[in-house]
C-alpha positions, -999 to +999 in steps of 0.1 A: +141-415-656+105-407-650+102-364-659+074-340-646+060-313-665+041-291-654+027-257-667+020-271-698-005-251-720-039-273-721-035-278-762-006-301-760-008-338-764+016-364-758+024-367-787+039-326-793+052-333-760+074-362-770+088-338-797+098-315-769+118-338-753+129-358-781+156-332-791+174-343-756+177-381-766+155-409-767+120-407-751+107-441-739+069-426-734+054-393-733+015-386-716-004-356-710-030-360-680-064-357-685-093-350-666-115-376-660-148-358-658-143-332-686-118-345-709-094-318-708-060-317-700-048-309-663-020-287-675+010-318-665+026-346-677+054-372-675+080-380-698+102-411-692+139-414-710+156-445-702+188-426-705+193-405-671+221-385-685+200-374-715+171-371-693+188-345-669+200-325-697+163-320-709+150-311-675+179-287-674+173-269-708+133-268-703+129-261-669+114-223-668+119-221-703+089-199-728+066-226-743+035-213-756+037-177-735+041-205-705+072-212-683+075-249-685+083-266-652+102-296-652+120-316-627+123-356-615+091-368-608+083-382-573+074-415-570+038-424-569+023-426-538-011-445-527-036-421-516-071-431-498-094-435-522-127-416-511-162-432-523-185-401-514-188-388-479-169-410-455-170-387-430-196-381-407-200-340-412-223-339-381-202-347-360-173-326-376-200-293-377-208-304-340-170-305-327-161-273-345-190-248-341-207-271-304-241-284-306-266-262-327 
């Protein structure tokens, strides 16, 4: 099962967060998201346990639970989704400036 966690505080890494889990039963892979542009973490993860009953007894003892003055929150994660991809302005803000406030 494929876990979200979100909340997290931004000094965790994947590997403390694989701890975290760990105590629940076996944890295939544990990953921290970072940003891109800064190098920071985004404050969410994903954890996946290949054992769903394990894995639902972790995201019932950590959901809302005190982690670092944080409350953690944890559920099944959604599967991915494609999202446009967006190279710049693809949108022609003229005419969207033009249609919402008339011609200037």
């Amino acid at each position: 099962m494929n876990i979200y966690v979100g909340n997290l505080p931004y000094q965790i890494d994947g590997t403390e967060l694989q701890e975290i889990f760990a105590q629940y039963g076996q944890v295939q892979n544990a990953s921290v998201i970072m940003d891109r542009e800064t190098g920071r973490s985004r404050g969410f993860g994903f954890v996946e346990m290949p054992n769903d009953e394990e894995a639902q007894q972790a995201i019932t003892a950590l959901h809302e639970k005190d982690f670092n003055g944080r409350p953690l929150k944890v559920n099944e994660a959604r599967p991915k989704t494609e999202r446009p991809r967006s190279f710049g302005n693809s949108g022609d803000r003229r005419n969207f400036s033009q249609s919402r406030f008339g011609n200037r």
